[in-house]
Each structure stands twice: as C-alpha cells, then as structure tokens.
PDB file of N, CA, C and O in Angstrom:
ATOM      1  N   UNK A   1      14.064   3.636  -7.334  1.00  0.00           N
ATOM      2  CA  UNK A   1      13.794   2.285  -6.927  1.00  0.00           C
ATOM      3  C   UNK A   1      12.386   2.243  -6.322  1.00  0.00           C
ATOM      4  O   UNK A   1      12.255   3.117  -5.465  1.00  0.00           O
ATOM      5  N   UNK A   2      11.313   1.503  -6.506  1.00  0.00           N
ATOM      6  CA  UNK A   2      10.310   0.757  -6.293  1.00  0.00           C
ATOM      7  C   UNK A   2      10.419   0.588  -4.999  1.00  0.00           C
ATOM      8  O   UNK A   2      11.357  -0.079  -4.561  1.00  0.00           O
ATOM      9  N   UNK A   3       9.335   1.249  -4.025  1.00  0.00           N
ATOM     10  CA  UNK A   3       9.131   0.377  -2.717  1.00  0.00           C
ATOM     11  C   UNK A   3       7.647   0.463  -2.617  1.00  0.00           C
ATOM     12  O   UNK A   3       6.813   1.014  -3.336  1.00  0.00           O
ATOM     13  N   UNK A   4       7.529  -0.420  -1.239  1.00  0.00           N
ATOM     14  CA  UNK A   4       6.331  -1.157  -1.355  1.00  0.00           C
ATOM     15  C   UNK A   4       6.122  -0.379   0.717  1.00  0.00           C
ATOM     16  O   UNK A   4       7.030  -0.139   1.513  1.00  0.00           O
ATOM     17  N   UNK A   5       5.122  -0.272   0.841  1.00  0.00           N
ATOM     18  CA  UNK A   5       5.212   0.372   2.654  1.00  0.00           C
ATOM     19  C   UNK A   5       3.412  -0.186   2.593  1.00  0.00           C
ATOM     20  O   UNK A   5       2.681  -0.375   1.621  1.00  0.00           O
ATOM     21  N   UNK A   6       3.195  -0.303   3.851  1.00  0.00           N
ATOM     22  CA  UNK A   6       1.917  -0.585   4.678  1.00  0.00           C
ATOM     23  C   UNK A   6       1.586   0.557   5.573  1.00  0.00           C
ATOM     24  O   UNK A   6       2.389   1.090   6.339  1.00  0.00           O
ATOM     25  N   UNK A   7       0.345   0.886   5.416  1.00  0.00           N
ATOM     26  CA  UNK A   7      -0.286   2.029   5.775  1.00  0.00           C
ATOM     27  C   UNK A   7      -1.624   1.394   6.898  1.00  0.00           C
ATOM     28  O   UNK A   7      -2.639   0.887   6.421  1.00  0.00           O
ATOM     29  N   UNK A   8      -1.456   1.498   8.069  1.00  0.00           N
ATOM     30  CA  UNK A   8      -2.301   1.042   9.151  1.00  0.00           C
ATOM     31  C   UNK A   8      -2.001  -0.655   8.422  1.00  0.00           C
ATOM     32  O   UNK A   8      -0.990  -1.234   8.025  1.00  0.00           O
ATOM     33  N   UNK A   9      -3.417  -1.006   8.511  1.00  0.00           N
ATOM     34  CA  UNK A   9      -2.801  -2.569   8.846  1.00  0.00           C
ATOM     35  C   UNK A   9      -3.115  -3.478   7.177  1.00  0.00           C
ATOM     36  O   UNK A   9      -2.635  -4.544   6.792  1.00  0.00           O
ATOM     37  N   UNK A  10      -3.719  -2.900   6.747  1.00  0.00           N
ATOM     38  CA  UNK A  10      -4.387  -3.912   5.161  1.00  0.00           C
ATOM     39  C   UNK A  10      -4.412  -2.537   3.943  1.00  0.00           C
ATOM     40  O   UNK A  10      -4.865  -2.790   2.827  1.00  0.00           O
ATOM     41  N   UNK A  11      -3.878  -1.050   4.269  1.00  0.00           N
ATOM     42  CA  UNK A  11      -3.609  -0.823   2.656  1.00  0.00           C
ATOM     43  C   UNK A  11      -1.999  -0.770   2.800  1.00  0.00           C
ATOM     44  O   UNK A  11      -1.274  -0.683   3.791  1.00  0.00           O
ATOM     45  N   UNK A  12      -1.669  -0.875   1.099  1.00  0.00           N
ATOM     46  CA  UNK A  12      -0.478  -1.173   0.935  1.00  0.00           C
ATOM     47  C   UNK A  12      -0.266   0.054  -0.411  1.00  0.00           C
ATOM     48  O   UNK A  12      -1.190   0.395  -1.150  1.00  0.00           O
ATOM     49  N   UNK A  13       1.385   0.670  -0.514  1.00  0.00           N
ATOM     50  CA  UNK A  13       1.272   1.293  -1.605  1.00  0.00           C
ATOM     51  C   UNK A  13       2.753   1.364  -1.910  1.00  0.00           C
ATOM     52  O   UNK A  13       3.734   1.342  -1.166  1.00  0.00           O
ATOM     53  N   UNK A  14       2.621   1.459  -3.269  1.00  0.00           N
ATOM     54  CA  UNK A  14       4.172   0.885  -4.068  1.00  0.00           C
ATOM     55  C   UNK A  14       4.474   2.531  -4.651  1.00  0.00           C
ATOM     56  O   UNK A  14       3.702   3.454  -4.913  1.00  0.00           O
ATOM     57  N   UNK A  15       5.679   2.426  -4.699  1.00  0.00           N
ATOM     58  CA  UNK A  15       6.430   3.866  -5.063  1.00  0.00           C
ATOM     59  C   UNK A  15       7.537   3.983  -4.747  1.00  0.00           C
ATOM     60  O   UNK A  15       8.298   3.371  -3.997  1.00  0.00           O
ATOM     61  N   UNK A  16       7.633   5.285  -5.714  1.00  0.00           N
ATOM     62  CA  UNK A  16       9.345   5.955  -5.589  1.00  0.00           C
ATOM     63  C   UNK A  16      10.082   5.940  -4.289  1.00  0.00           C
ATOM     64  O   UNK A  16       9.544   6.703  -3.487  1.00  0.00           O
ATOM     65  N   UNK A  17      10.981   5.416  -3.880  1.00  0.00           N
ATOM     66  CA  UNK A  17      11.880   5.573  -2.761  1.00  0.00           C
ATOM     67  C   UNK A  17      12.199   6.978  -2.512  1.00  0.00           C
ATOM     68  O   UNK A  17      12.910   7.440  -3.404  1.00  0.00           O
ATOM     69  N   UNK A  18      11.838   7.977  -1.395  1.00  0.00           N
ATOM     70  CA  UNK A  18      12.732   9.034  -1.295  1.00  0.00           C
ATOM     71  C   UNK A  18      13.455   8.927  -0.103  1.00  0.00           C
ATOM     72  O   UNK A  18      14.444   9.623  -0.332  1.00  0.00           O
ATOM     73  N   UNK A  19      13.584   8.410   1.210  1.00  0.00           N
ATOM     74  CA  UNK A  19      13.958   8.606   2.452  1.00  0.00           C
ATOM     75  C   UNK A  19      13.703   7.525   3.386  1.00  0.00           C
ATOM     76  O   UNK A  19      12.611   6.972   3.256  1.00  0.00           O
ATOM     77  N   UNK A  20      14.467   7.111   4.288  1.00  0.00           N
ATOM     78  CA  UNK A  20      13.751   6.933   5.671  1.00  0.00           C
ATOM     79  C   UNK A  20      14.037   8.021   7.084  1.00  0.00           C
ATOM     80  O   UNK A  20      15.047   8.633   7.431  1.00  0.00           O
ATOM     81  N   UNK A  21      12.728   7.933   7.648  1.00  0.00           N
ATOM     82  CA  UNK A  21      12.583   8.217   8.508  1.00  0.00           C
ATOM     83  C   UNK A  21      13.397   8.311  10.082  1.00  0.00           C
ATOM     84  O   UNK A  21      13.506   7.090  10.197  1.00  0.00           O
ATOM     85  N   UNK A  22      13.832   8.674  10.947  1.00  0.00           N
ATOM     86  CA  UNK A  22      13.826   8.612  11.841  1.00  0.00           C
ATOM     87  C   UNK A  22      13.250   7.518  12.871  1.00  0.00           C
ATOM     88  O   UNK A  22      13.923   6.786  13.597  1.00  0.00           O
ATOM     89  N   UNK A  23      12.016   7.570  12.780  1.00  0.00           N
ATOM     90  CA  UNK A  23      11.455   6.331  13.287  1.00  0.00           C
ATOM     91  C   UNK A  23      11.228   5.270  12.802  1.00  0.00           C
ATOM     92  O   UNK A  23      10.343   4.631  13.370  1.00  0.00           O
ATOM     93  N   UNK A  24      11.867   4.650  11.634  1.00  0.00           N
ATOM     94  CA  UNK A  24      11.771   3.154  10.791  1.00  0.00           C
ATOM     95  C   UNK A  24      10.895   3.777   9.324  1.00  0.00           C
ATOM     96  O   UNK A  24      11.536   3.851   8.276  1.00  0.00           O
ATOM     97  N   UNK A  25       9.902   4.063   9.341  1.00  0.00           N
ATOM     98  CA  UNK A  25       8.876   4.042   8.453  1.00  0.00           C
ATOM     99  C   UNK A  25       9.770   4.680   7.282  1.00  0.00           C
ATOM    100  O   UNK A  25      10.934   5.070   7.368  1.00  0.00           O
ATOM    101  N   UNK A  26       9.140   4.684   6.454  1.00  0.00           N
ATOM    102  CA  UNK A  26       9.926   5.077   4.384  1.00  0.00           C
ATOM    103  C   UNK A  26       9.092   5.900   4.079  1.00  0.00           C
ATOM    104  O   UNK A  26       7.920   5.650   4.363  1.00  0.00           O
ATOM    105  N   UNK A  27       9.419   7.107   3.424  1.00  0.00           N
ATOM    106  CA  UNK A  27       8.486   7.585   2.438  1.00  0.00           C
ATOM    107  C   UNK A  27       8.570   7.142   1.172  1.00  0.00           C
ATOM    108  O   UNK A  27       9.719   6.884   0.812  1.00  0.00           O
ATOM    109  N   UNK A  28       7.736   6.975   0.399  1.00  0.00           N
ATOM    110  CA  UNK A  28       7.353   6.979  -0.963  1.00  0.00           C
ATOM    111  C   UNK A  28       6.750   7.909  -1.583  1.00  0.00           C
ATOM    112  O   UNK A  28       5.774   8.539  -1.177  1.00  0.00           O
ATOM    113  N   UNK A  29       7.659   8.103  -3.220  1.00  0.00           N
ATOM    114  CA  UNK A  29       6.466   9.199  -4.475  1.00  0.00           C
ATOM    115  C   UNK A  29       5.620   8.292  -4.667  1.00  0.00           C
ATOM    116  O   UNK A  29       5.789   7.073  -4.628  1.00  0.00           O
ATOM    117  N   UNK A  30       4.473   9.023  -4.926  1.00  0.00           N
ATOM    118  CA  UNK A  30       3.344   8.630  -6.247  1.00  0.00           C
ATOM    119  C   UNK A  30       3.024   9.590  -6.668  1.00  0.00           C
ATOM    120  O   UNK A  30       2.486  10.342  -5.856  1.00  0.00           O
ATOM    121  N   UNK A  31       3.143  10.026  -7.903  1.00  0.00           N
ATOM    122  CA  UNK A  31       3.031  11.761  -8.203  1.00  0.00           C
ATOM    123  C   UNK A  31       3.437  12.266  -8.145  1.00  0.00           C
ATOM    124  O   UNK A  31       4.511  12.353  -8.741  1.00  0.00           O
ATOM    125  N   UNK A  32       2.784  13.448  -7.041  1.00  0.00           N
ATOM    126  CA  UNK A  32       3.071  14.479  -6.914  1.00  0.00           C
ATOM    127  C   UNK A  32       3.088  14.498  -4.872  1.00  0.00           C
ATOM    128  O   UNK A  32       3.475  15.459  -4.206  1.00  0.00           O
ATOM    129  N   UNK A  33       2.492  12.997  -4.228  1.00  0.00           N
ATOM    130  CA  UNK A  33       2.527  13.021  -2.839  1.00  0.00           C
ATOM    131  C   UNK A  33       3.023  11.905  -2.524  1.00  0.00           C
ATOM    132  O   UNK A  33       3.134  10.866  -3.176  1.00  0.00           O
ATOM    133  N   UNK A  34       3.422  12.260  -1.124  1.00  0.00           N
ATOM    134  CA  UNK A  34       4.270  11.451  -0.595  1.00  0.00           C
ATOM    135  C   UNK A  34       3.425  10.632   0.845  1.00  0.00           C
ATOM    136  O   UNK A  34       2.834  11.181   1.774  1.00  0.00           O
ATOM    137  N   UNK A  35       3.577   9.606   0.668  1.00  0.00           N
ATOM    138  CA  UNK A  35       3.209   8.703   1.703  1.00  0.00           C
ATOM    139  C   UNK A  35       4.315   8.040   2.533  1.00  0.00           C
ATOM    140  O   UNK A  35       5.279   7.465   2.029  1.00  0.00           O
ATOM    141  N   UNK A  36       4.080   8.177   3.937  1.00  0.00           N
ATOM    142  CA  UNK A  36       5.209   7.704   4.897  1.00  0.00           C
ATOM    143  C   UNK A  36       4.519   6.132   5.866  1.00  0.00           C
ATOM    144  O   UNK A  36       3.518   6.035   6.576  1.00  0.00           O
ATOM    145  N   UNK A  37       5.423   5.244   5.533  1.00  0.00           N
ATOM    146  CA  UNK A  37       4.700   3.730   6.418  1.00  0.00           C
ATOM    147  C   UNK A  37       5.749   2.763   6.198  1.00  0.00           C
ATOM    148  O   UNK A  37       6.833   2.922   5.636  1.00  0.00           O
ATOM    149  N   UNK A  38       5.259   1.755   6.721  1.00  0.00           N
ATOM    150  CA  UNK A  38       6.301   0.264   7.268  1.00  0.00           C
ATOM    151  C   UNK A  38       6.536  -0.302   6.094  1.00  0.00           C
ATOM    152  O   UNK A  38       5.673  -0.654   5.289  1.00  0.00           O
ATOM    153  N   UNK A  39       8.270  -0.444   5.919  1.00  0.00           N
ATOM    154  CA  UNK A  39       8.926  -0.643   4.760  1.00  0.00           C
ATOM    155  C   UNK A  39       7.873  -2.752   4.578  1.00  0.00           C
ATOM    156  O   UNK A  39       7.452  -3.421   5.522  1.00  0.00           O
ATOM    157  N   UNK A  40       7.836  -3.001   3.537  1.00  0.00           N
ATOM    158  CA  UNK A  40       6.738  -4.921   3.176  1.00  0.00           C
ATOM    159  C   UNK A  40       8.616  -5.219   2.914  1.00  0.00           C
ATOM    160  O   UNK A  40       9.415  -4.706   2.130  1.00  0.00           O
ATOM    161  N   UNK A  41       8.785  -6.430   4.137  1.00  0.00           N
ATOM    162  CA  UNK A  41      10.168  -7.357   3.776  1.00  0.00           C
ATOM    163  C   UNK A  41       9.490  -8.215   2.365  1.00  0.00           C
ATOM    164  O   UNK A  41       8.361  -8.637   2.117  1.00  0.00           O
ATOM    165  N   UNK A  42      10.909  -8.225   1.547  1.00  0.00           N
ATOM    166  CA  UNK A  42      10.721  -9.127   0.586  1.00  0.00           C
ATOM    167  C   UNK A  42      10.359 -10.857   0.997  1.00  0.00           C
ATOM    168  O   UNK A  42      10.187 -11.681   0.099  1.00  0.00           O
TER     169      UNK A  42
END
C-alpha cells in the first residue's frame, strides 16, 4: 500500500508502507531505502 509522509516541513515522499513507529511517524520503501516521517491525512 502507497503512503504518503512529510519530512521536516515542505518535502513530501510517497511509498511502500512498512511500519509505524513508536513515536507516530511511518516508514516508507522507495527502493532500496527507507524514510521515516508524519503519516499526510487524506
């Protein structure tokens, strides 16, 4: 599944769902790396 997370305050990046966090934030695939940030409400 497709998610979408915010990284500091104006980049944004869409990707593979793997987890959440402990503290709110989601990781996402792209590739081969993983980026962790604030799930974008629909």
């Amino acid at each position: 599944m497709l998610r979408t997370i915010l990284i500091g305050s104006c980049v944004s990046i869409q990707g593979v769902y793997e987890r959440q966090l402990e503290c709110g934030r989601i990781l996402v695939r792209v590739g081969d790396n993983l980026f962790a940030g604030r799930p974008v409400g629909a």
